[in-house]
PDB file as gemmi writes it, atoms N, CA and C in Angstrom:
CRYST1    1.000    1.000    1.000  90.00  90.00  90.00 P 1                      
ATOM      1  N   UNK A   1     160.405  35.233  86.222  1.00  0.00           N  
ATOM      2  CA  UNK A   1     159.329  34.491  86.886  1.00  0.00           C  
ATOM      3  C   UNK A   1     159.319  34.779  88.377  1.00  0.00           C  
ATOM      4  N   UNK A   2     160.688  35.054  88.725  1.00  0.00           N  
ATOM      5  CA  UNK A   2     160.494  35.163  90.232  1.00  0.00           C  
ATOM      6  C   UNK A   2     160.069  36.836  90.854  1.00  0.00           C  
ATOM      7  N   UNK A   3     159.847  37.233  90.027  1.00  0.00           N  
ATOM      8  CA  UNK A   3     159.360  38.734  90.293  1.00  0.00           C  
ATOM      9  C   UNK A   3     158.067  38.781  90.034  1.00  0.00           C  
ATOM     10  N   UNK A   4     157.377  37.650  89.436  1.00  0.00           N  
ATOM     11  CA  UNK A   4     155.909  38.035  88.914  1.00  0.00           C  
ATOM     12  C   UNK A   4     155.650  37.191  89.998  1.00  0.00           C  
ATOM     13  N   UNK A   5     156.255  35.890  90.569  1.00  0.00           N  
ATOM     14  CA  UNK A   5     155.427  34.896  91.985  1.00  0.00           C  
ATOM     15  C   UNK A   5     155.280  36.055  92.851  1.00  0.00           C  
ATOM     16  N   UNK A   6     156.618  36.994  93.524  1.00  0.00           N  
ATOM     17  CA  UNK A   6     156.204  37.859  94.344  1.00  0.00           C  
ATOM     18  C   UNK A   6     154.961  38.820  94.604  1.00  0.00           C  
ATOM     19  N   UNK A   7     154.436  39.001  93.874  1.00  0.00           N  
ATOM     20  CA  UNK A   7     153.635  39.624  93.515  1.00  0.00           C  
ATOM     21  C   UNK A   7     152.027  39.075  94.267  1.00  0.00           C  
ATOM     22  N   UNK A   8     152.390  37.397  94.045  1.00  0.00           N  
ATOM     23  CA  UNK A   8     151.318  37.255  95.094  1.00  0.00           C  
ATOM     24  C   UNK A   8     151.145  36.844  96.457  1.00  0.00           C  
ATOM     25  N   UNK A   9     152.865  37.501  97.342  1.00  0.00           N  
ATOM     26  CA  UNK A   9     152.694  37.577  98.345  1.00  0.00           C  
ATOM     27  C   UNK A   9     151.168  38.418  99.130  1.00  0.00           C  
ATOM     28  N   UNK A  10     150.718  39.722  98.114  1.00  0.00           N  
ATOM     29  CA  UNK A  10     150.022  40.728  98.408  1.00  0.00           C  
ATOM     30  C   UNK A  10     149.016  40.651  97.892  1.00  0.00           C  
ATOM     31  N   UNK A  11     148.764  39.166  97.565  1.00  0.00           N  
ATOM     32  CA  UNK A  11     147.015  39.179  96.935  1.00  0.00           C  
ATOM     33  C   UNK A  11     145.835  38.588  98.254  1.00  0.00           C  
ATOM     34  N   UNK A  12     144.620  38.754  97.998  1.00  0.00           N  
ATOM     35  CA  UNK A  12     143.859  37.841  99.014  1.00  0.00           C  
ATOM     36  C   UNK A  12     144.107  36.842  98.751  1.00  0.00           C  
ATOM     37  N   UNK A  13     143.689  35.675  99.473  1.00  0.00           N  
ATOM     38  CA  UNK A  13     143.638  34.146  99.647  1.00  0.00           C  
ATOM     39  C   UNK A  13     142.835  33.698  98.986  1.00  0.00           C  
ATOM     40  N   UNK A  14     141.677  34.309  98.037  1.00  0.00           N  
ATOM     41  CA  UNK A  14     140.802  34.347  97.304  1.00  0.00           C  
ATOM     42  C   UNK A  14     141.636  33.920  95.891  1.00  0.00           C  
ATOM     43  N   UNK A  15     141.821  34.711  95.516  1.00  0.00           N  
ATOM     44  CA  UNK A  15     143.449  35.381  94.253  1.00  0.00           C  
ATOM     45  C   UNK A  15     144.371  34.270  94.060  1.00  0.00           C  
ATOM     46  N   UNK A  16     145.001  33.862  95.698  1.00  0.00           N  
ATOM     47  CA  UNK A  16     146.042  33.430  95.652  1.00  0.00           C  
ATOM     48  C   UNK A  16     145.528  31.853  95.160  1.00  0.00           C  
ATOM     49  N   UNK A  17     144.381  31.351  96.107  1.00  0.00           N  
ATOM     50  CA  UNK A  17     143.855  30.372  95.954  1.00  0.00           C  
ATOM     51  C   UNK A  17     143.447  30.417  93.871  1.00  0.00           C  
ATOM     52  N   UNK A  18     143.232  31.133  93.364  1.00  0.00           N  
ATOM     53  CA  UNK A  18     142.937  30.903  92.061  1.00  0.00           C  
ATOM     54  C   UNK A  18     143.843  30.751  91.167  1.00  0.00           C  
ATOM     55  N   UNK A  19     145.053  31.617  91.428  1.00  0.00           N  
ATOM     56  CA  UNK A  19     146.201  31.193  90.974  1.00  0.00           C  
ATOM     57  C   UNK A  19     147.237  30.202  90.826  1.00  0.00           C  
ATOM     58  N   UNK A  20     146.738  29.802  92.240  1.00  0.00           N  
ATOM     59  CA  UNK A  20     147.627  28.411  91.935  1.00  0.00           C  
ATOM     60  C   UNK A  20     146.834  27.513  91.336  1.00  0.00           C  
ATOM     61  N   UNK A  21     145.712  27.324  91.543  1.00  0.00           N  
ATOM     62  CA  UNK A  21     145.020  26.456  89.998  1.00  0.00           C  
ATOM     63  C   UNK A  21     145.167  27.213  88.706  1.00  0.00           C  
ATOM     64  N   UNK A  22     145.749  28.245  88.094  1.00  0.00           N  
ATOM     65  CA  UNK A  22     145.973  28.279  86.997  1.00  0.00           C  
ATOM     66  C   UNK A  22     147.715  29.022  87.022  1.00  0.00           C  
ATOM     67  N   UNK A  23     148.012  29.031  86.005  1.00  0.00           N  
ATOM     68  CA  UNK A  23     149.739  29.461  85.238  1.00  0.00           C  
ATOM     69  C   UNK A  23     150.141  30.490  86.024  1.00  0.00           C  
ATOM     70  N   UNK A  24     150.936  31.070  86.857  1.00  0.00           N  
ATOM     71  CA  UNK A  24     151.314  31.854  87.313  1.00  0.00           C  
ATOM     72  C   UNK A  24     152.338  32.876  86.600  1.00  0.00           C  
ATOM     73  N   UNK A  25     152.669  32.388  85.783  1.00  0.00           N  
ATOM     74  CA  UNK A  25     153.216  32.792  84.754  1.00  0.00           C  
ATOM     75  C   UNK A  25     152.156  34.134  83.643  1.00  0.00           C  
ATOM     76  N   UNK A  26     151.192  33.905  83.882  1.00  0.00           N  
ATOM     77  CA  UNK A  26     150.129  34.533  83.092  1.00  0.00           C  
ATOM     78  C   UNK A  26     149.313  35.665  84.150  1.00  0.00           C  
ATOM     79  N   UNK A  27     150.189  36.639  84.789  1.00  0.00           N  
ATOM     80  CA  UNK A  27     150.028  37.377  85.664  1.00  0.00           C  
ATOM     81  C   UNK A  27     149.247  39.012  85.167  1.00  0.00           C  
ATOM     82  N   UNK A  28     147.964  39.020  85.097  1.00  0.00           N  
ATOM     83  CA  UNK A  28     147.909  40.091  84.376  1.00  0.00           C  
ATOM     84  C   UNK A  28     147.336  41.078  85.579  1.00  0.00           C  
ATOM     85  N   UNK A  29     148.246  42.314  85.174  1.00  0.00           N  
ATOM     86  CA  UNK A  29     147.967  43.059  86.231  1.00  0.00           C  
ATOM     87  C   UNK A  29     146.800  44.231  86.379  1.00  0.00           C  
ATOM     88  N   UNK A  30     145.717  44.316  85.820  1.00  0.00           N  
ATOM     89  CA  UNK A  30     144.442  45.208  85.933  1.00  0.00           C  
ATOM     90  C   UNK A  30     143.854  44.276  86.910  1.00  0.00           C  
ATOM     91  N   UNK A  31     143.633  42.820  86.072  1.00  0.00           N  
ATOM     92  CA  UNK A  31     142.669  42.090  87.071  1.00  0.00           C  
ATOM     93  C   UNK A  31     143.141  40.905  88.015  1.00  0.00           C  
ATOM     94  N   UNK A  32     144.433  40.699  87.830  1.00  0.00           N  
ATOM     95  CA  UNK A  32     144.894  39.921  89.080  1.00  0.00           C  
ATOM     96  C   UNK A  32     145.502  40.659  90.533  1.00  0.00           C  
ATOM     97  N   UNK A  33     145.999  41.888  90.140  1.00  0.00           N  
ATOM     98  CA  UNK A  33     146.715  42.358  91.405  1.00  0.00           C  
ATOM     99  C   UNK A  33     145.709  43.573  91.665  1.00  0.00           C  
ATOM    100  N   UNK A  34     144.383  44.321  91.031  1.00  0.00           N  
ATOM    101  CA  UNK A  34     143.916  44.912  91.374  1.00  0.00           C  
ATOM    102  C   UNK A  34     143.737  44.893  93.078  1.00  0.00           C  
ATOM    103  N   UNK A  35     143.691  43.732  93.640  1.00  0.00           N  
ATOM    104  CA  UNK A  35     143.199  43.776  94.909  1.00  0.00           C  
ATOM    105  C   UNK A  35     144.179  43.130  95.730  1.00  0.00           C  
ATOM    106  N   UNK A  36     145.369  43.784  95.138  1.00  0.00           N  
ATOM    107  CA  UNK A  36     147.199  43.502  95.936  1.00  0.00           C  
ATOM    108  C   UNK A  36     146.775  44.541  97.463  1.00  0.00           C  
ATOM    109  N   UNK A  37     147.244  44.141  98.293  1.00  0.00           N  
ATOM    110  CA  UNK A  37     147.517  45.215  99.362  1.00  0.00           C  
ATOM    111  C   UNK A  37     148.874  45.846  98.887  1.00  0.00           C  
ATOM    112  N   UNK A  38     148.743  47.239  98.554  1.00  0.00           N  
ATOM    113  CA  UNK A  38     149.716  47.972  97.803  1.00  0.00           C  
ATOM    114  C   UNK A  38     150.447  48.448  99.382  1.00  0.00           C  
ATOM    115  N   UNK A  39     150.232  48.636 100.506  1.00  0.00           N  
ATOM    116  CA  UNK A  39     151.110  49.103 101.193  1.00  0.00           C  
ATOM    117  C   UNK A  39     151.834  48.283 102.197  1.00  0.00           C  
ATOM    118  N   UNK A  40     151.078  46.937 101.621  1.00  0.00           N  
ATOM    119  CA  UNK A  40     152.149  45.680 102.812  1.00  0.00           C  
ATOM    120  C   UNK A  40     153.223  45.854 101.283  1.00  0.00           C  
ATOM    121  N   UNK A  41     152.987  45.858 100.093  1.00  0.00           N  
ATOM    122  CA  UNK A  41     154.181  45.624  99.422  1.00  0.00           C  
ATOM    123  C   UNK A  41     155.468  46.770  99.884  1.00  0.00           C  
ATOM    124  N   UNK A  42     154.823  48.185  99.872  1.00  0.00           N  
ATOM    125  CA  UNK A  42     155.707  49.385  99.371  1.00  0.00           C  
ATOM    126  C   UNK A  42     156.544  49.171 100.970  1.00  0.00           C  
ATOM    127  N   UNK A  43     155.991  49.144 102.231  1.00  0.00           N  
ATOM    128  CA  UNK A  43     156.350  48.741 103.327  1.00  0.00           C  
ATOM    129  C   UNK A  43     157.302  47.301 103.227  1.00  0.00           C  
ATOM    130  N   UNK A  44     157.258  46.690 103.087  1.00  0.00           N  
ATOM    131  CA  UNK A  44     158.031  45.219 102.735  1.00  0.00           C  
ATOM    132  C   UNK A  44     159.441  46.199 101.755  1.00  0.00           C  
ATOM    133  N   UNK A  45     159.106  46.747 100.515  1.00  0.00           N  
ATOM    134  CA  UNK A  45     160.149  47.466  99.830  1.00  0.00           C  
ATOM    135  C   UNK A  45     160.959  48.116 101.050  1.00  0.00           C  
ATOM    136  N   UNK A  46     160.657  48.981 101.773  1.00  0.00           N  
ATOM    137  CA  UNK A  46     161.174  50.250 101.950  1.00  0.00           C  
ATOM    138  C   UNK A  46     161.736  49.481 103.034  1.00  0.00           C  
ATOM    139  N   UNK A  47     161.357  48.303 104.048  1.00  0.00           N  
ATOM    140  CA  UNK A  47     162.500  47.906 105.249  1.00  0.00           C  
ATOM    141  C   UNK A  47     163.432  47.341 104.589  1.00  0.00           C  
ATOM    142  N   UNK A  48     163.341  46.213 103.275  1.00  0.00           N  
ATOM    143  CA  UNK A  48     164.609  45.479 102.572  1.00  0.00           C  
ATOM    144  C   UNK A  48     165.620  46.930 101.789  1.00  0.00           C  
ATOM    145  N   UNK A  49     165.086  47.932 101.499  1.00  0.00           N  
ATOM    146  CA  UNK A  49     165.781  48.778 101.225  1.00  0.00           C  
ATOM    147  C   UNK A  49     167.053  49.660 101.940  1.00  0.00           C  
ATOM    148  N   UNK A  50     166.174  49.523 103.981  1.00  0.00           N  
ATOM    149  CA  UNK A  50     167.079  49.478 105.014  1.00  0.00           C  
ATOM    150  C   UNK A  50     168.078  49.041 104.883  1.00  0.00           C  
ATOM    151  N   UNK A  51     168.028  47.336 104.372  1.00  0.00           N  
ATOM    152  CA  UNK A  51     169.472  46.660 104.658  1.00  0.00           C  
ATOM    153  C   UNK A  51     170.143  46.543 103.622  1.00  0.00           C  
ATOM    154  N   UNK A  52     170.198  47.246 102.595  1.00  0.00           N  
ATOM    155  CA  UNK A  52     170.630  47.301 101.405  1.00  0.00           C  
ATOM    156  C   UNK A  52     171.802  48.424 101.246  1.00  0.00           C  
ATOM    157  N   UNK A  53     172.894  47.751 101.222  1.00  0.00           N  
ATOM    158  CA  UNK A  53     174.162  49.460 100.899  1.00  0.00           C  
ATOM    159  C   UNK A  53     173.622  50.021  99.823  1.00  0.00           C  
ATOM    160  N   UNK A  54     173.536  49.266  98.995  1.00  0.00           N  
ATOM    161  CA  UNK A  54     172.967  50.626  97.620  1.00  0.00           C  
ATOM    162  C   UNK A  54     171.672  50.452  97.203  1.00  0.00           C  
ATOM    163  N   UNK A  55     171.201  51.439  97.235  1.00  0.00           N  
ATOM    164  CA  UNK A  55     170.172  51.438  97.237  1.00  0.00           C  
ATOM    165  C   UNK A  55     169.129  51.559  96.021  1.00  0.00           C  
ATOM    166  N   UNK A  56     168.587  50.416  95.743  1.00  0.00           N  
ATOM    167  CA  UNK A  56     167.758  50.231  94.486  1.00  0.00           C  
ATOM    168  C   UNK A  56     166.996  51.247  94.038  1.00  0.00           C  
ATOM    169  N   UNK A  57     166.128  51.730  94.800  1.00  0.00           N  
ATOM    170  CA  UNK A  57     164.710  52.517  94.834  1.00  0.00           C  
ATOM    171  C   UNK A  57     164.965  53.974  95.560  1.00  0.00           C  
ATOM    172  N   UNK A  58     165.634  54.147  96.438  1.00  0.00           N  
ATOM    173  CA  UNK A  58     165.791  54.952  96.977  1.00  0.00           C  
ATOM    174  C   UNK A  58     164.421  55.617  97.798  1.00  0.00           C  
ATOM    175  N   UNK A  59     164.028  56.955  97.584  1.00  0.00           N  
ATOM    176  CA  UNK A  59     162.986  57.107  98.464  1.00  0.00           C  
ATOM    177  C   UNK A  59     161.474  57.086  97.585  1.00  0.00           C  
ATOM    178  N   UNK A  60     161.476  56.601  96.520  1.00  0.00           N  
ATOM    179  CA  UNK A  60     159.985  56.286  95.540  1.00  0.00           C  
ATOM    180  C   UNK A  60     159.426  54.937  96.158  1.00  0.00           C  
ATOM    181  N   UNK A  61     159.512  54.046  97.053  1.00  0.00           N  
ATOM    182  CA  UNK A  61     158.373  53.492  97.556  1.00  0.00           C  
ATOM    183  C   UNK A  61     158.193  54.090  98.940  1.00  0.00           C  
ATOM    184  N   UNK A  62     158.714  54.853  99.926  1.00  0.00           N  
ATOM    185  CA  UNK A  62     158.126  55.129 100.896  1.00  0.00           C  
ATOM    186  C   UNK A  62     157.168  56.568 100.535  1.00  0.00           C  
ATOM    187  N   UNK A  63     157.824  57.430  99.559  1.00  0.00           N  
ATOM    188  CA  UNK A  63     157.043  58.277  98.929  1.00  0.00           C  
ATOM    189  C   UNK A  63     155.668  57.632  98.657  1.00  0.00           C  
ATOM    190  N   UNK A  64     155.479  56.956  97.229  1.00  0.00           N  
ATOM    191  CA  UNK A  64     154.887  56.146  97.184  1.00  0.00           C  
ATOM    192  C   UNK A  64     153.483  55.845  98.315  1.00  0.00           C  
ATOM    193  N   UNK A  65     153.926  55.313  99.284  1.00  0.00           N  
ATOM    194  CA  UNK A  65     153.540  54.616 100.131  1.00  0.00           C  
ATOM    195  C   UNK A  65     152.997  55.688 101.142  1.00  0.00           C  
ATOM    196  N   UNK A  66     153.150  56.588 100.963  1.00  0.00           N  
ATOM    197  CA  UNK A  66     152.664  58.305 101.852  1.00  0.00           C  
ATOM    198  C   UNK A  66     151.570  58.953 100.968  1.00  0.00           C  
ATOM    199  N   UNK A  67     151.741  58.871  99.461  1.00  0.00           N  
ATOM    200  CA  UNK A  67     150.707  59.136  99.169  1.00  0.00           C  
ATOM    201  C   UNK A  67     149.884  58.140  97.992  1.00  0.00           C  
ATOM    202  N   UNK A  68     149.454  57.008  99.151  1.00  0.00           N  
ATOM    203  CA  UNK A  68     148.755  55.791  98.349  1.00  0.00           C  
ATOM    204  C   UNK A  68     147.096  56.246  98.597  1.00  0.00           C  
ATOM    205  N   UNK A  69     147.368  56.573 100.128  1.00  0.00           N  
ATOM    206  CA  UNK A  69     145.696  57.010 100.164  1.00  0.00           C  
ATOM    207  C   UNK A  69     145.498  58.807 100.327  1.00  0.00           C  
ATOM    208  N   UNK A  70     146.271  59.231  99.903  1.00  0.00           N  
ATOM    209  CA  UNK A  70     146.383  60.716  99.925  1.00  0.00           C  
ATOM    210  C   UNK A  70     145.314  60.958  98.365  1.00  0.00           C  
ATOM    211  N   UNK A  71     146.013  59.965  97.364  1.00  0.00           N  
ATOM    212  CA  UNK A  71     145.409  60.387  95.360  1.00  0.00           C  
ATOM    213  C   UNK A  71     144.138  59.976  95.993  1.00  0.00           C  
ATOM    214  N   UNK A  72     143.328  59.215  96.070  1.00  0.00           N  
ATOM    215  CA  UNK A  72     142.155  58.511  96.465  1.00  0.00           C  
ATOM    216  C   UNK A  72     141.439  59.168  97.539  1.00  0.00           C  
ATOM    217  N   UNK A  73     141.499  59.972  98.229  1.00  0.00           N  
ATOM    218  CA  UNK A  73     140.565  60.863  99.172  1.00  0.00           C  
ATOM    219  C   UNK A  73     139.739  61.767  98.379  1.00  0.00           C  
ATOM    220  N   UNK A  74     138.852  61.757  99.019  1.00  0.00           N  
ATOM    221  CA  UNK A  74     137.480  62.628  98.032  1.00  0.00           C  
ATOM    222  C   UNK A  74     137.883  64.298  97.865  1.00  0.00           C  
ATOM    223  N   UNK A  75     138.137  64.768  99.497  1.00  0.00           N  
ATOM    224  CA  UNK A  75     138.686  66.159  98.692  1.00  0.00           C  
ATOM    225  C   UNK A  75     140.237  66.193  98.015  1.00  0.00           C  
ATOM    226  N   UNK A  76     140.747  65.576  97.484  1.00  0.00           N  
ATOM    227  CA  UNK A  76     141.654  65.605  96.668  1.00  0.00           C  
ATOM    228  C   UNK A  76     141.221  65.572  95.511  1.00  0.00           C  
ATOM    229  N   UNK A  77     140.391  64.547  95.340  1.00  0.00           N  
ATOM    230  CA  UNK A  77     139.856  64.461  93.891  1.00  0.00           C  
ATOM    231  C   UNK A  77     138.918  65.749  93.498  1.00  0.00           C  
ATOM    232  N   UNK A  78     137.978  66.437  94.800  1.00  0.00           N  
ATOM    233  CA  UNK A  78     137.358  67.637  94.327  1.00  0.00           C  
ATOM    234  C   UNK A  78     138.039  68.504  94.095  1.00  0.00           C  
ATOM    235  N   UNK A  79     139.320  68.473  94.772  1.00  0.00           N  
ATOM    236  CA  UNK A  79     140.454  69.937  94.055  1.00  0.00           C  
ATOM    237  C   UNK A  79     140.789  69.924  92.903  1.00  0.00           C  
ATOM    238  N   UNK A  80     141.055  68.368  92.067  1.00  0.00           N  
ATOM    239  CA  UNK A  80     141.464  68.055  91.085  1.00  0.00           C  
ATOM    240  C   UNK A  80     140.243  68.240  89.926  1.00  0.00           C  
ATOM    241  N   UNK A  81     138.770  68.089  90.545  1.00  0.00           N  
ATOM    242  CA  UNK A  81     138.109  68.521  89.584  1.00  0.00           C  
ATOM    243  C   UNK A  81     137.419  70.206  89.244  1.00  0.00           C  
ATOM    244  N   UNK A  82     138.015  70.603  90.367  1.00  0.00           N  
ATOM    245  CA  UNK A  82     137.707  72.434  90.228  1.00  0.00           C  
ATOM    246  C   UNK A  82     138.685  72.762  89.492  1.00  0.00           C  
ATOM    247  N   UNK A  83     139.826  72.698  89.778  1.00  0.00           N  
ATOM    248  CA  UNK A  83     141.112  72.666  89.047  1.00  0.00           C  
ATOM    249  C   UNK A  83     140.799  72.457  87.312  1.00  0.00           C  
ATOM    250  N   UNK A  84     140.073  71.607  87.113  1.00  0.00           N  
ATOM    251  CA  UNK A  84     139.401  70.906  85.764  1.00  0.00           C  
ATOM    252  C   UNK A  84     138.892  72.116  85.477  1.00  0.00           C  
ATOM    253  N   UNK A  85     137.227  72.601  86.208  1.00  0.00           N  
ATOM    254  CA  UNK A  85     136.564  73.066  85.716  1.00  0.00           C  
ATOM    255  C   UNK A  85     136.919  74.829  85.416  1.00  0.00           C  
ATOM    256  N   UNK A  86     138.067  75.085  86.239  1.00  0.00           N  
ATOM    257  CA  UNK A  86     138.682  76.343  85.684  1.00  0.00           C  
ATOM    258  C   UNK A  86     139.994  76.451  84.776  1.00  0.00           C  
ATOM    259  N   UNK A  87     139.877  75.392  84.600  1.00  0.00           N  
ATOM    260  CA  UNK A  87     140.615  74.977  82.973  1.00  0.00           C  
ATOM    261  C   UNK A  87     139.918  75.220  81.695  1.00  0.00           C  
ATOM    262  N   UNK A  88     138.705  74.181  81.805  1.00  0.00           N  
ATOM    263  CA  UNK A  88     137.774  73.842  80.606  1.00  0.00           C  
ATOM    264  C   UNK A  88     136.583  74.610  80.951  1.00  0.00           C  
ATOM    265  N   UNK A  89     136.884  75.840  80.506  1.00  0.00           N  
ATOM    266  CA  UNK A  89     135.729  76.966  80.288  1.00  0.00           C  
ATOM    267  C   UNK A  89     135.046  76.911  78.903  1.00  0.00           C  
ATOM    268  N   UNK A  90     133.962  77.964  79.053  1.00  0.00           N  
ATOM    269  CA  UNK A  90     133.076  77.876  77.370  1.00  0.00           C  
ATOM    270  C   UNK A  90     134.340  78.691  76.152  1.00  0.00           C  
ATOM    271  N   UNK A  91     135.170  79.081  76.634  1.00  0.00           N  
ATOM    272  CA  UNK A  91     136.479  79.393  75.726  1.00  0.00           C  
ATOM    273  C   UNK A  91     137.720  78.279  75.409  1.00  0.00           C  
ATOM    274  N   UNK A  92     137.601  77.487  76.229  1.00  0.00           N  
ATOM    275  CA  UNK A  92     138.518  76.070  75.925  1.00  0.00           C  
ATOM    276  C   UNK A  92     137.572  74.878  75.925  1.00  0.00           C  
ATOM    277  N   UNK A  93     136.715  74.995  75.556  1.00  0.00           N  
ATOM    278  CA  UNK A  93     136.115  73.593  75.301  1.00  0.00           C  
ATOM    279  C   UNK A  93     136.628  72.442  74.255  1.00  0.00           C  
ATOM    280  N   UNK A  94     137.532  72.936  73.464  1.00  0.00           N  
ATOM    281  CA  UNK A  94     137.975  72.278  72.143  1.00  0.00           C  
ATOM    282  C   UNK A  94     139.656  71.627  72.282  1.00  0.00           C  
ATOM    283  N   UNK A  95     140.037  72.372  74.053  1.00  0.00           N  
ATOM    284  CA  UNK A  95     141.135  71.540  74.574  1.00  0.00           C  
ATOM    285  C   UNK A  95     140.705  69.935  74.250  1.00  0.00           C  
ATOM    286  N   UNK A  96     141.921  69.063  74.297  1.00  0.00           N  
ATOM    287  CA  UNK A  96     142.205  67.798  74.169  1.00  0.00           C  
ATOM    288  C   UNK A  96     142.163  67.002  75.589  1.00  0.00           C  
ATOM    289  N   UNK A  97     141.880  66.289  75.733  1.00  0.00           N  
ATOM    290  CA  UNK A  97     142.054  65.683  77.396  1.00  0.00           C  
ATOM    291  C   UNK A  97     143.441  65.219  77.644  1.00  0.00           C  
ATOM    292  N   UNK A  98     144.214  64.887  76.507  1.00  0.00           N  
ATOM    293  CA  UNK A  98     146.103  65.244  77.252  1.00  0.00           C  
ATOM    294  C   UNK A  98     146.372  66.221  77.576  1.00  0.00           C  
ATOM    295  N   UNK A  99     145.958  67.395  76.746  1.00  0.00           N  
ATOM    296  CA  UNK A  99     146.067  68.666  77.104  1.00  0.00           C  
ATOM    297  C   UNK A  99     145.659  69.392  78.771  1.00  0.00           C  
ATOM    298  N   UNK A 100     144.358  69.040  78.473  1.00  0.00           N  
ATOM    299  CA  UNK A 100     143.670  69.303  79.709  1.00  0.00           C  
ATOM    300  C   UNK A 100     144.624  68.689  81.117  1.00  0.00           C  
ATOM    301  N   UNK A 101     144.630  67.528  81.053  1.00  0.00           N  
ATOM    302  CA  UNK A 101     145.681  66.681  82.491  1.00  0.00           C  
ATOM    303  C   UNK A 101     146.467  67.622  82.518  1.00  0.00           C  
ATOM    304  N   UNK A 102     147.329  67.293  81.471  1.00  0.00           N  
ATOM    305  CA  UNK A 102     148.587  68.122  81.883  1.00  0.00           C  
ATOM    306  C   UNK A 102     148.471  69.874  82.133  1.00  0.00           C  
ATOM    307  N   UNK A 103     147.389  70.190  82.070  1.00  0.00           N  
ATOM    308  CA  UNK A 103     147.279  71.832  82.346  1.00  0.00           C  
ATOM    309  C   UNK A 103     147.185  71.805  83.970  1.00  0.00           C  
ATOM    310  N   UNK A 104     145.885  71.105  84.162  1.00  0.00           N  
ATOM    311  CA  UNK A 104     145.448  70.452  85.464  1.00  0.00           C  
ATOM    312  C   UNK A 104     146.928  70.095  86.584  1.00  0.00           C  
ATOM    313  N   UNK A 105     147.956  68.817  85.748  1.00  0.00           N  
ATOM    314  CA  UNK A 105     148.601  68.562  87.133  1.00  0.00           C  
ATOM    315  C   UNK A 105     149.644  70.046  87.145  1.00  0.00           C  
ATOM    316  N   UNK A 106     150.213  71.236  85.605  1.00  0.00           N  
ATOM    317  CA  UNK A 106     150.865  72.045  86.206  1.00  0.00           C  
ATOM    318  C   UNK A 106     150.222  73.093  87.507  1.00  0.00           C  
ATOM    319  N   UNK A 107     148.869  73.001  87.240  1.00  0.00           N  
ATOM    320  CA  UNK A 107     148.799  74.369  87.927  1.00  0.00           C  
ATOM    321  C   UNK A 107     147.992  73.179  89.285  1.00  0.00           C  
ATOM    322  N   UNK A 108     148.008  72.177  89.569  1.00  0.00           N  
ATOM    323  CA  UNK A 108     147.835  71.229  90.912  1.00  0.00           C  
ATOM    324  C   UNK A 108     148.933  71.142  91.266  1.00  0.00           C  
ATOM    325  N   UNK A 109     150.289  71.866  90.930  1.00  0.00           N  
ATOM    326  CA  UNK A 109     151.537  71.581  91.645  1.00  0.00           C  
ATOM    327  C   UNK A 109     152.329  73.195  91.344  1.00  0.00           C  
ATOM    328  N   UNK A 110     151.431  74.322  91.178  1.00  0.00           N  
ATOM    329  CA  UNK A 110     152.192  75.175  91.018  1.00  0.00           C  
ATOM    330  C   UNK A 110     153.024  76.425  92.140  1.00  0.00           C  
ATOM    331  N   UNK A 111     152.583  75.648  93.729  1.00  0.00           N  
ATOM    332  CA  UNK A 111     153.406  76.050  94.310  1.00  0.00           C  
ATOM    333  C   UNK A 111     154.656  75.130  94.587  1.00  0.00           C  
ATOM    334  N   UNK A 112     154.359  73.588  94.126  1.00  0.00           N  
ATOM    335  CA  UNK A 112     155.866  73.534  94.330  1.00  0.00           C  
ATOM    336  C   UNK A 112     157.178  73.415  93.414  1.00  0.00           C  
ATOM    337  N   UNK A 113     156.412  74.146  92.532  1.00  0.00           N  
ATOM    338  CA  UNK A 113     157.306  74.199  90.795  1.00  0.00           C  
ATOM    339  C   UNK A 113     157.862  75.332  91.151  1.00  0.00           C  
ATOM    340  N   UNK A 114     157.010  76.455  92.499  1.00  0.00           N  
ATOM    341  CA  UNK A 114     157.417  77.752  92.608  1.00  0.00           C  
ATOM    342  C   UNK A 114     158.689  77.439  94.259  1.00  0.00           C  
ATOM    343  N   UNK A 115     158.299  76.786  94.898  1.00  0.00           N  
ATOM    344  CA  UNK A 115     159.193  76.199  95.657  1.00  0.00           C  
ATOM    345  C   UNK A 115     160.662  76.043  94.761  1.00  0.00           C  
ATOM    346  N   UNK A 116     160.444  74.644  93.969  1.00  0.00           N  
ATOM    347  CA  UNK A 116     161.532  74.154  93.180  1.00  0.00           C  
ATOM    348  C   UNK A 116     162.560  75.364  92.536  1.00  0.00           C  
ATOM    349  N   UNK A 117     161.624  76.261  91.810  1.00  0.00           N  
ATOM    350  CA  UNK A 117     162.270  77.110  91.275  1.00  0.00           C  
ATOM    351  C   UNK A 117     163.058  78.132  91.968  1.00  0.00           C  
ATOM    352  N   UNK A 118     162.639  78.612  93.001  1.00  0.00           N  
ATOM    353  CA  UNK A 118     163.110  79.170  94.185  1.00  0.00           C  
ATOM    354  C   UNK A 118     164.749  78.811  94.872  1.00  0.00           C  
ATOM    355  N   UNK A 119     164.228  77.476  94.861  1.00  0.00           N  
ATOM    356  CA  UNK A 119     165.717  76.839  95.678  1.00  0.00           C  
ATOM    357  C   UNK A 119     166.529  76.101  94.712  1.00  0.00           C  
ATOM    358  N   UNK A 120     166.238  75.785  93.620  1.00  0.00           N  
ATOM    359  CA  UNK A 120     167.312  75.293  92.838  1.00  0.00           C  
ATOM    360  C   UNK A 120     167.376  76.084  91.609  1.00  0.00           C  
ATOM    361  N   UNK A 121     166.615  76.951  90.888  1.00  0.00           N  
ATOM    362  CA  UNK A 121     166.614  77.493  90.067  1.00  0.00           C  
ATOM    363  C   UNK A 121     167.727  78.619  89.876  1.00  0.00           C  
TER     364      UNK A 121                                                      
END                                                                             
């Protein structure tokens, strides 16, 4: 319970105000935290993580938190859909859309698979 109250440290006053007239306990997250401020949370994470000897999370919320508005920028998403459209040609039209993503994020990350491979491979 005490991990789902937190949760509405980062809601509007709108939210928060509705919640406490109903169960807090009944926290559903598409439509209650949709409109969380995601980077007062990941920020709040990453200073308590400061004072922490061991470290819970390590560097996945300041990561995180670097690229919150990086996925959501328009030319990101147009790379991601050219990327698409030289995937799903009139010769792969009968790909699957799991298929497709995952073709999409290898070759949206295939210089740093070529990085990776490079230095640790």
């Amino acid at each position: 319970l005490a991990a789902k109250t937190q949760w509405t440290h980062y809601m509007s006053e709108e939210k928060k105000t509705k919640m406490a007239e109903e169960d807090r306990r009944n926290i559903d997250v598409l439509e209650d935290l949709v409109d969380a401020d995601m980077l007062a949370m990941f920020n709040s994470i990453v200073q308590a993580e400061k004072h922490r000897p061991k470290k819970l999370f390590g560097l996945l919320p300041l990561l995180a938190s670097c690229h919150l508005g990086a996925l959501n920028a328009e030319s990101f998403c147009e790379r991601v859909i050219s990327c698409a459209n030289n995937v799903v040609t009139k010769l792969h039209t009968r790909l699957s859309p799991e298929l497709i993503e995952k073709i999409v994020v290898l070759r949206m990350n295939r210089h740093f698979m070529d990085y990776i491979r490079q230095r640790f491979g």
